[in-house]
N, C-alpha and C positions, 0 to 999 in steps of 0.2 A: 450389699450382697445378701439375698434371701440367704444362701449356703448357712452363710453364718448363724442368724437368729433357729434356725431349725436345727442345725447341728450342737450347737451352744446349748439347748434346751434339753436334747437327749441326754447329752454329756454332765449335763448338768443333775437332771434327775438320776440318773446311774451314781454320781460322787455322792448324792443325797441318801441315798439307800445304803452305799459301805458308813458315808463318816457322819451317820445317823447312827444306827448300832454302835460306833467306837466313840460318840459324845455320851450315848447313855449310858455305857458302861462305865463310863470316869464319874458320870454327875452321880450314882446312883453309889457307885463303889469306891470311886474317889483310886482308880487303878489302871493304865494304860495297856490294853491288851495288842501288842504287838503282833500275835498269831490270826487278828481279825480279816488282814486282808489276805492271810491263808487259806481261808475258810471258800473269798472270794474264788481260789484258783481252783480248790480243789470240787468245789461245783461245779466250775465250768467243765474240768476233765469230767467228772459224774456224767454230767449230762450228755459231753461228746460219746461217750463210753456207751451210754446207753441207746442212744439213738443212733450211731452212726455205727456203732460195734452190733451189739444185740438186736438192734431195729426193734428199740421197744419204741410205744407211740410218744407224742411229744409231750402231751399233759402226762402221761405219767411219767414219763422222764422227769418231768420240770419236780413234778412232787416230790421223785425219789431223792433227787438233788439237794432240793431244799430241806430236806427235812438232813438227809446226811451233815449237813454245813450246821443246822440248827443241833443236832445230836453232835456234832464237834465241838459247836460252840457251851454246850451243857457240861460235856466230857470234859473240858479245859479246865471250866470253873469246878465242877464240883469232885474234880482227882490232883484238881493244882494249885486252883485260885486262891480257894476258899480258904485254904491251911494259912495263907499268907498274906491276907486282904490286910491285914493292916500293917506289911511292908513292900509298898509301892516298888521298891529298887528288886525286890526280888523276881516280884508280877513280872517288872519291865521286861528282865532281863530272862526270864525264863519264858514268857512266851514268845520274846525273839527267835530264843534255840527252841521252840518246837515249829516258827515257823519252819525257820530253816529244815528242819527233820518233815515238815510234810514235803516241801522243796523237794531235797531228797526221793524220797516216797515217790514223786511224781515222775520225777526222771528214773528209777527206775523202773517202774509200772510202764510209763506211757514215752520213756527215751526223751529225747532234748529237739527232736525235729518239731519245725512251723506246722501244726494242724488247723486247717481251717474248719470252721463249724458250720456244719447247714444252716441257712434262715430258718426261725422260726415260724416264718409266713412270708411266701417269696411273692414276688409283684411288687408292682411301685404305685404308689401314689400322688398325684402332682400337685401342689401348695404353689402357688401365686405363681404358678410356668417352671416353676424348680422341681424337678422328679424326685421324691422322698421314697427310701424300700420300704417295704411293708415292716420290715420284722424293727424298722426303726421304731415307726408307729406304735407298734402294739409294745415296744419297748417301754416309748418312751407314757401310754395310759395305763402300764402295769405298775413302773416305775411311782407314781404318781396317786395310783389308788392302793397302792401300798404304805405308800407314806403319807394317805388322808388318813389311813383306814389307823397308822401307828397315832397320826396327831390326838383322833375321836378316843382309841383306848387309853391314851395317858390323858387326858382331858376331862373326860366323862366315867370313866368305869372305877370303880372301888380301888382296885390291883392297881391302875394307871397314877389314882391320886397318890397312893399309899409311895409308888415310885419317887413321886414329886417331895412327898414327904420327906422322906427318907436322903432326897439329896438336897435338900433345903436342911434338916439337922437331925443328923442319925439319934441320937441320942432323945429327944423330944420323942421322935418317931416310935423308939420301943419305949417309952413312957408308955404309949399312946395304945400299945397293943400290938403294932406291927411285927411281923417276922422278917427281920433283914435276909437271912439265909433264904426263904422264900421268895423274896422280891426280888434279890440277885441273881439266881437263877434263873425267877421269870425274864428278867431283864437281860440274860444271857442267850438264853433261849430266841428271845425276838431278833437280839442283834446276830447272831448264828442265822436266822432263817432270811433276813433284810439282806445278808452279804450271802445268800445261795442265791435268793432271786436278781442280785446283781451280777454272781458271777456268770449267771445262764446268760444270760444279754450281753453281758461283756464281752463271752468269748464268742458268742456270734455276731455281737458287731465288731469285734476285731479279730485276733487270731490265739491260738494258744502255744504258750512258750514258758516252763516250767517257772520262768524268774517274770511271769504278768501281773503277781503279786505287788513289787517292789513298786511303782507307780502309782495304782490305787491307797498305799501304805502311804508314800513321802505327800500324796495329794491330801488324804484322809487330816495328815500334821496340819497340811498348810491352812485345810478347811475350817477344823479343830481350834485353830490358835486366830486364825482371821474372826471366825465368828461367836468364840470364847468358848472356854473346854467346861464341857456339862449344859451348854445353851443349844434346848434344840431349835429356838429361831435363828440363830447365829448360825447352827449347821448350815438353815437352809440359805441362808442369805450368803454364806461363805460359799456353799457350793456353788454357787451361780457366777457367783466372783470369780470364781475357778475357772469351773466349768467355758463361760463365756471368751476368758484371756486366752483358754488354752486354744480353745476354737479359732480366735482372732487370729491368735498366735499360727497354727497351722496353714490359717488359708490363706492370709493377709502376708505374710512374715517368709516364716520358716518353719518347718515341722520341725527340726531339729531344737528350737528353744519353745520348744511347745512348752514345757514346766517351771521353766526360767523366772517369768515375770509372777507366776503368782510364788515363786519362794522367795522371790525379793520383797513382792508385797507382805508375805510371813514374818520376813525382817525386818521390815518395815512396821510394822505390828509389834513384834517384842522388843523393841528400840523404845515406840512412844506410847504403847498401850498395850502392854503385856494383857490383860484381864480379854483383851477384844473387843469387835462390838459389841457383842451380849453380856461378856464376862459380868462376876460379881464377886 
């Protein structure tokens, strides 16, 4: 079935972009930020809000969006994170309850009904006799040059190296001259704006419903622990793994175990290779 390889791919890039931001955040800070794929929801309401409330235009919607999610994502670390980076059980636990509290926040803002979100670009286009929507497309080349564009800055740029540094051995690192609190941040920052530009896609490739969080969050684990927690090759090769089963899963199967098989393969993973494919 073409369906699948094209829809697998989208699916795929979207899981790349949330549990991209929540691997960097653990490798760099060595801390599980549970509020990340809250960040994811509350863009996508941003963005319905603005375009489909305000009738503001779509690029500037998408802007305002993401930068709100990356300004969350800053807001967390540096009013909550930071006091406690070096107790993970508190991290965990505290940005679950602020998930939950933007949760909240959403339903009453925007109530508990199914909204659907405009395409970002309506029209189809047709892949080997299979009709693909536009707003998939342009999803799935933003997706994508977003996540070149994150590979080049940690790879190549001074800031990117010093990240790597820093989650290879903190301590070397501020030998070395680095500012951990700086880097963390920046590192904050990126993963905040990575899960805005997902959750604008999200919510118009699917629909919005105050608990669209919990899904991208339990997929974000499975991606995380499949392709080793702090490894951004492992994100990517996990999210595919995902991304792919889940697709299979939907068209092949049942949509109902659409999540099924990649948490058993997570289980499967902390049974015989807790570290992951990439782990270290």
């Amino acid at each position: 079935m073409v369906a699948i390889p094209i829809q697998g791919s989208l699916l795929s890039g979207l899981y790349v972009l949330i549990a991209l931001g929540f691997t960097m955040i653990y490798g760099v800070g060595r801390v599980l930020n549970l509020a990340h794929a809250g960040y994811v929801m509350v863009a996508a309401y941003i963005y319905y809000h603005l375009t489909q409330v305000l009738m503001l235009p779509v690029g500037l919607s998408m802007m305002i969006a993401i930068a709100s999610s990356a300004g969350f994502s800053i807001a967390t670390y540096a009013g909550l994170v930071r006091r406690y980076l070096f107790n993970p059980t508190i991290v965990f636990v505290s940005t679950f309850i602020l998930a939950l509290v933007m949760d909240y926040a959403v339903v009453i803002i925007w109530h508990t009904e199914t909204i659907n979100v405009w395409p970002i670009m309506s029209g189809v286009t047709d892949v080997l006799g299979y009709s693909v929507s536009n707003n998939l497309v342009v999803a799935l080349i933003v997706s994508w040059l977003c996540i070149g564009g994150v590979l080049l800055f940690v790879k190549r740029t001074h800031l990117g190296r010093a990240m790597q540094a820093l989650a290879r051995d903190r301590k070397g690192a501020i030998v070395s001259g680095i500012n951990p609190d700086r880097v963390n941040l920046l590192t904050w920052a990126i993963s905040g704006a990575l899960a805005g530009v997902a959750g604008v896609f999200f919510g118009s490739y699917t629909y919005l419903i105050p608990e669209m969080w919990h899904m991208p969050l339990v997929m974000s684990f499975a991606i995380v622990i499949i392709g080793g927690l702090g490894s951004i090759e492992g994100t990517l090769i996990g999210a595919h793994i995902v991304g792919f089963m889940q697709t299979t899963t939907t068209l092949a199967i049942d949509e109902r175990l659409r999540g099924v098989f990649a948490l058993l393969i997570m289980i499967i993973m902390l049974i015989f290779r807790p570290k992951g494919l990439f782990g270290k």
